[in-house]
Short mmCIF file of the C-alpha atoms (twelve columns), coordinates in Angstrom:
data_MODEL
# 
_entry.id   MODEL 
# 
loop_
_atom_site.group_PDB 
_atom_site.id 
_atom_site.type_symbol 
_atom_site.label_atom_id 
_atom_site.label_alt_id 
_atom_site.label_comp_id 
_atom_site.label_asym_id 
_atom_site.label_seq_id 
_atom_site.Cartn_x 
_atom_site.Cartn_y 
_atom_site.Cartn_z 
_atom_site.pdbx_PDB_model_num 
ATOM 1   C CA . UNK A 1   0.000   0.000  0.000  1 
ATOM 2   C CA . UNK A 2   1.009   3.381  -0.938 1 
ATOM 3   C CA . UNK A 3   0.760   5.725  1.862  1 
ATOM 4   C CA . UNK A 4   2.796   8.893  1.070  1 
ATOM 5   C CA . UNK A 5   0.027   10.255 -0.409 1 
ATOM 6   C CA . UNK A 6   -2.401  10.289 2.498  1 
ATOM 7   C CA . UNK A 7   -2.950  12.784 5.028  1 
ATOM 8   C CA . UNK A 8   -3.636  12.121 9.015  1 
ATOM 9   C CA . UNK A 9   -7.053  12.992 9.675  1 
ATOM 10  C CA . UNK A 10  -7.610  15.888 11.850 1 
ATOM 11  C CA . UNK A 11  -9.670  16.119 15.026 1 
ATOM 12  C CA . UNK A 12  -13.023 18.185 15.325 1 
ATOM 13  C CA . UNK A 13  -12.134 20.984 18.266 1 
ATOM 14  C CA . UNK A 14  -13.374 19.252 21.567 1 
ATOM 15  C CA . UNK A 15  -16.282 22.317 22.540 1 
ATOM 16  C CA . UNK A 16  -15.367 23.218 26.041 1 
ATOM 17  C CA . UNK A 17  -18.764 22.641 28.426 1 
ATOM 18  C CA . UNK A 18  -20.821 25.953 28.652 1 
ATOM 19  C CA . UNK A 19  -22.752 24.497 31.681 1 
ATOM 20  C CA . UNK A 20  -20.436 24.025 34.764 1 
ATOM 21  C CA . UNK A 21  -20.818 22.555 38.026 1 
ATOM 22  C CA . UNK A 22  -22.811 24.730 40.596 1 
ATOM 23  C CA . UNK A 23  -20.349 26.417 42.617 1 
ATOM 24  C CA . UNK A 24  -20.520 25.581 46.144 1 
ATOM 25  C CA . UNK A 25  -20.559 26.621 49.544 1 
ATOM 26  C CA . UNK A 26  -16.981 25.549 51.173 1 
ATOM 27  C CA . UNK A 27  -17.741 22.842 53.789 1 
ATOM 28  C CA . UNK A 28  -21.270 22.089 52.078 1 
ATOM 29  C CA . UNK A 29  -21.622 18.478 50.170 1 
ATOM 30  C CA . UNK A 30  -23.786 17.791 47.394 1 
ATOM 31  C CA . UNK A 31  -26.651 15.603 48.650 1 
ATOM 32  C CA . UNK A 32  -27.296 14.299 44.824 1 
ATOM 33  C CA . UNK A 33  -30.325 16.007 43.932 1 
ATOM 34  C CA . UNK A 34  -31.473 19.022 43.585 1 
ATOM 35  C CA . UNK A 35  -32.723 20.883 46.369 1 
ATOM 36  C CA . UNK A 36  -31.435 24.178 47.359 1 
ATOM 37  C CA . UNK A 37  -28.741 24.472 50.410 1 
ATOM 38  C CA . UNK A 38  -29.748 25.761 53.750 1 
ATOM 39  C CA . UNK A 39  -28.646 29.457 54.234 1 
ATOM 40  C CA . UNK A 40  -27.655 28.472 58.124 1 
ATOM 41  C CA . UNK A 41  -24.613 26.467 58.729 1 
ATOM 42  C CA . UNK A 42  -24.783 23.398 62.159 1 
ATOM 43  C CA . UNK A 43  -22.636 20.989 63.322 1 
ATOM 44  C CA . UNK A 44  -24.494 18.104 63.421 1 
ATOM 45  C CA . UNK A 45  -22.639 15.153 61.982 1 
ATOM 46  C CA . UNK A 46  -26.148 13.567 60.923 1 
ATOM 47  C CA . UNK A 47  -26.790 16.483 58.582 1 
ATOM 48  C CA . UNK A 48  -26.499 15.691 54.768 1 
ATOM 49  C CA . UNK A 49  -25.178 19.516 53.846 1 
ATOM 50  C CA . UNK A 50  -22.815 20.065 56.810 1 
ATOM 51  C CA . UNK A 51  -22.085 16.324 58.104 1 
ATOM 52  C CA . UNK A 52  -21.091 12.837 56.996 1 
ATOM 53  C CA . UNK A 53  -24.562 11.277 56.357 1 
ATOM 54  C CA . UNK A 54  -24.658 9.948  52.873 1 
ATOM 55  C CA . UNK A 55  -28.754 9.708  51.425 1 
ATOM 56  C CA . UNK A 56  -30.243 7.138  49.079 1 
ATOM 57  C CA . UNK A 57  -33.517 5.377  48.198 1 
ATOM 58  C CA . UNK A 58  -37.387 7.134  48.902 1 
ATOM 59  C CA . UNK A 59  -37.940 10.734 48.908 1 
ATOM 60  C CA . UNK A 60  -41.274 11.162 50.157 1 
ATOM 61  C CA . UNK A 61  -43.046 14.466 51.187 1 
ATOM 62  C CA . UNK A 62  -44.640 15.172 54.333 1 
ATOM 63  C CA . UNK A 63  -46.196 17.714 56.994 1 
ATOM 64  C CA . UNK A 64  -44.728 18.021 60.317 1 
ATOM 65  C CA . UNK A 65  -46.840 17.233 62.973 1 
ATOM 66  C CA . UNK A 66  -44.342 16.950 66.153 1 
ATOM 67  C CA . UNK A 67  -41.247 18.632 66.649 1 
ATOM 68  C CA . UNK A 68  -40.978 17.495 70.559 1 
ATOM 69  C CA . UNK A 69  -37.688 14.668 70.171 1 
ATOM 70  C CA . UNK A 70  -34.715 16.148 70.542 1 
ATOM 71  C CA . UNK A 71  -32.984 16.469 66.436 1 
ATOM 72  C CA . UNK A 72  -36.395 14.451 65.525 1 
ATOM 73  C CA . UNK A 73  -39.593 15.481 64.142 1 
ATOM 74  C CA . UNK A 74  -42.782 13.026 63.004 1 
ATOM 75  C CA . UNK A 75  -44.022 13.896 59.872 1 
ATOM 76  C CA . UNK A 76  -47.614 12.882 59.044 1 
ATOM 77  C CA . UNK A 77  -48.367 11.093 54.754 1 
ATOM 78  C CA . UNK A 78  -52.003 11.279 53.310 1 
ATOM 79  C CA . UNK A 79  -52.602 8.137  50.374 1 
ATOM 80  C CA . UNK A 80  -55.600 6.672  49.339 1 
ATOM 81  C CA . UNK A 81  -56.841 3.432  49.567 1 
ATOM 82  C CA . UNK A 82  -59.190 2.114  47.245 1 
ATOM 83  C CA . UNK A 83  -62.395 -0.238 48.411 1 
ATOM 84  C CA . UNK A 84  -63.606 -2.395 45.753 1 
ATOM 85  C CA . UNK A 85  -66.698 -3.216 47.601 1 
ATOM 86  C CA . UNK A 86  -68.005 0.455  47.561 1 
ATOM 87  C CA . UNK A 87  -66.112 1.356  44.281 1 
ATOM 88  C CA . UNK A 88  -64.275 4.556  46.645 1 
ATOM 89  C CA . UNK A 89  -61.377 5.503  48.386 1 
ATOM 90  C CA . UNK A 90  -61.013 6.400  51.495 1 
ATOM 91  C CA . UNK A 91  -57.769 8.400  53.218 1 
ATOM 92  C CA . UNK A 92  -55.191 7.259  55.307 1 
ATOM 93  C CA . UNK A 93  -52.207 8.536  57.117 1 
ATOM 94  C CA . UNK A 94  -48.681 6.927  57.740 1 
ATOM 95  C CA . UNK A 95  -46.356 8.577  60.338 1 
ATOM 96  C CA . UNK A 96  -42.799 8.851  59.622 1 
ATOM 97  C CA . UNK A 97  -39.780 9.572  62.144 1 
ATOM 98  C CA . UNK A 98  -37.562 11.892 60.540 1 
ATOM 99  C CA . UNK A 99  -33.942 13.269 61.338 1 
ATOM 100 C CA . UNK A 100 -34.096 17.111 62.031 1 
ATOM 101 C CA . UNK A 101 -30.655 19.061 60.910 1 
ATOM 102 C CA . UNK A 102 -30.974 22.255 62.832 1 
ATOM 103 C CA . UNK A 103 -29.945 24.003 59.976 1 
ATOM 104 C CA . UNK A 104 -33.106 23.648 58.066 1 
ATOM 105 C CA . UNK A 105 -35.489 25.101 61.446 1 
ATOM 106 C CA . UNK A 106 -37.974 23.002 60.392 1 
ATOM 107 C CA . UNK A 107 -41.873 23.544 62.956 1 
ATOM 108 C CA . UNK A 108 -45.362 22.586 62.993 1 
ATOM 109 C CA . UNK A 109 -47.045 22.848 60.229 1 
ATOM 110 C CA . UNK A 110 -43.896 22.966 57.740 1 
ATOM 111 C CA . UNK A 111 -44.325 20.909 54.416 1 
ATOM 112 C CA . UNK A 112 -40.790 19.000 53.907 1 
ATOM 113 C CA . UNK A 113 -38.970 16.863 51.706 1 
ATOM 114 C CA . UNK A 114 -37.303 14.075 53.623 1 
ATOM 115 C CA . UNK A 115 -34.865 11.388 52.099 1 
ATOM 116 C CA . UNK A 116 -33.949 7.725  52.948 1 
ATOM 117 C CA . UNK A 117 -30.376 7.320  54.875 1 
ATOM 118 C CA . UNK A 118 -28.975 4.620  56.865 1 
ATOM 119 C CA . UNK A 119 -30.504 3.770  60.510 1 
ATOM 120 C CA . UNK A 120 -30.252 6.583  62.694 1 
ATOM 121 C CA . UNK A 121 -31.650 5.065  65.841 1 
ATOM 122 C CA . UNK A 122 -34.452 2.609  66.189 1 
ATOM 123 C CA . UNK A 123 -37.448 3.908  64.253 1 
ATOM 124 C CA . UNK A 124 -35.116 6.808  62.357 1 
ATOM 125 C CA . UNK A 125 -34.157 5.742  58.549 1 
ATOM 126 C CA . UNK A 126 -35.326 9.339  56.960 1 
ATOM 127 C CA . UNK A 127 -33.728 12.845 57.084 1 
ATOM 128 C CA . UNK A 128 -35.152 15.647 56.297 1 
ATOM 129 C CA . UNK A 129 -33.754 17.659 53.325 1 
ATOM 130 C CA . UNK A 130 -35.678 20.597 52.352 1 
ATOM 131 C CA . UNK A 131 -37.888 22.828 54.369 1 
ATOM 132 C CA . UNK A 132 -40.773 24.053 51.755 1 
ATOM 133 C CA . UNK A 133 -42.464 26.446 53.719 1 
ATOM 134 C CA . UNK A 134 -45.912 26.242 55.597 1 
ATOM 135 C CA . UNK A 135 -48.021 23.419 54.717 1 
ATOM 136 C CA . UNK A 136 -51.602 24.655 53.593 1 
# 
């Protein structure tokens, strides 16, 4: 084969990425989805922004309904149930134990975005993310 005659093909230009990373907070990590980061700062080694608590699995969304555990708060899940005898639903409620970073001040009444996370005590396996104002 004759290849003196032949040119090395040249490379398209590599575009560089218009859309960068976020920047970030120093000391804040990225909890993996998108959910803004709480304007306070805390200590608390169970917090996803400020501490060492990796999340995974559910997010669910709930209403607080009991803030009276110390770094705990219930919150309370409406679903509906269907009865195929009467053809309706009717509404139920589940309760969920859910880790409380002080850095999101979440109270009664406050609508909140909670995420799945490793056991944090005996009925605790959800922190609380994202505080999305009052419920209503």
């Amino acid at each position: 084969m004759d290849t003196a005659g032949k040119k090395a093909q040249k490379k398209p230009a590599v575009a560089a990425p218009t859309a960068g990373p976020k920047p970030r907070q120093p000391g804040v990590r990225d909890v993996g989805i998108d959910v803004p980061v709480p304007e306070k700062t805390c200590t608390d080694l169970k917090c996803p922004f400020h501490g060492r608590l990796p999340v995974r699995g559910q997010t669910l969304e709930g209403v607080v309904v009991s803030t009276r555990m110390q770094n705990t708060v219930v919150i309370e899940r409406e679903h509906l149930r269907f009865i195929r005898k009467y053809q309706r639903y009717e509404k139920r409620t589940r309760r969920v134990n859910v880790h409380a970073p002080p850095c999101l001040g979440l109270q009664v009444g406050n609508r909140v975005l909670v995420m799945e996370c490793r056991p944090l005590g005996k009925t605790v396996n959800f922190v609380a993310i994202h505080n999305q104002g009052v419920a209503g």
